[in-house]
N, C-alpha and C positions, 0 to 999 in steps of 0.2 A: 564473606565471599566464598571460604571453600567450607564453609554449612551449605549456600546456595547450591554450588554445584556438586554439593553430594547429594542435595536431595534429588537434584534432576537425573542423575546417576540411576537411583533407587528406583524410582520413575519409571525411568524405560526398561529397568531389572526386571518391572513387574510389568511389562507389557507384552516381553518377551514370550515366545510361543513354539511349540514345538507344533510344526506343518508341515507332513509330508516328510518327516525325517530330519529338515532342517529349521534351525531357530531363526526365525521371524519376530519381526516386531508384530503385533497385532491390537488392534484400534478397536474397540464394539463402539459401533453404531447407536447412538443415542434415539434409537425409535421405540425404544420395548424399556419399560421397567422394571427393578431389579426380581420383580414377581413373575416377569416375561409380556405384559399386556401390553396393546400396543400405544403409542403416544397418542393424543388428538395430533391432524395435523396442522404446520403452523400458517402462521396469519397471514394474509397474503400483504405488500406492502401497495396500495391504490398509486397510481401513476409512478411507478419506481423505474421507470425508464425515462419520464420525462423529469424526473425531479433531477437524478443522476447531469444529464445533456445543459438541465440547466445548471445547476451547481457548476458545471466546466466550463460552459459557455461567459459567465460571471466571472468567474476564474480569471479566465483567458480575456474579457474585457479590460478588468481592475490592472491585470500586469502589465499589460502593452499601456493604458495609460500612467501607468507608473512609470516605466521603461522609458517612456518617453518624455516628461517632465524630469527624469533623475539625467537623460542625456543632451537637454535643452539647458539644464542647474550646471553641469561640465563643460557644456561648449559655450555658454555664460560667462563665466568665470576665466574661461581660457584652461582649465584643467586636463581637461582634453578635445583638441580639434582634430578629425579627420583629415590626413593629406589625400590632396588630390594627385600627388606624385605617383599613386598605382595605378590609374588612369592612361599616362603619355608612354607608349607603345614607341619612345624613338630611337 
């Protein structure tokens, strides 16, 4: 554990930058190799907006019927029942 975060320690020691007078952290850009040339650029992903919508949309189906057979297996059982006592306003 304190190997781990000493190396992460060291890490940011060396990332460290003087800019502008004050030290900064400073990130390079992974577009240029350590020769300076510049990257190809990368691959594009083919429907990466519709794959995304649907992966959620899947999501969001699977747990609502989840959600709703784990609270059918509860009210079943008698584990737990909703009162209708927050309803009467008297």
């Amino acid at each position: 554990m304190a190997l781990q975060r000493t190396s992460i320690v060291l890490q940011t020691i060396g990332n460290l930058r003087k800019i502008d007078g004050e030290t900064k952290l400073h990130f390079r850009p992974r577009t240029t190799t350590p020769s300076g040339a510049i990257l190809p650029e990368p691959k594009k992903i083919r429907f990466g907006f519709l794959r995304v919508l649907s992966g959620v949309v899947t999501g969001l189906i699977i747990g609502t019927n989840l959600s709703k057979m784990i609270a059918n297996f509860l009210e079943e059982k008698e584990l737990f029942v909703p009162s209708d006592d927050d309803d009467d306003d008297d």
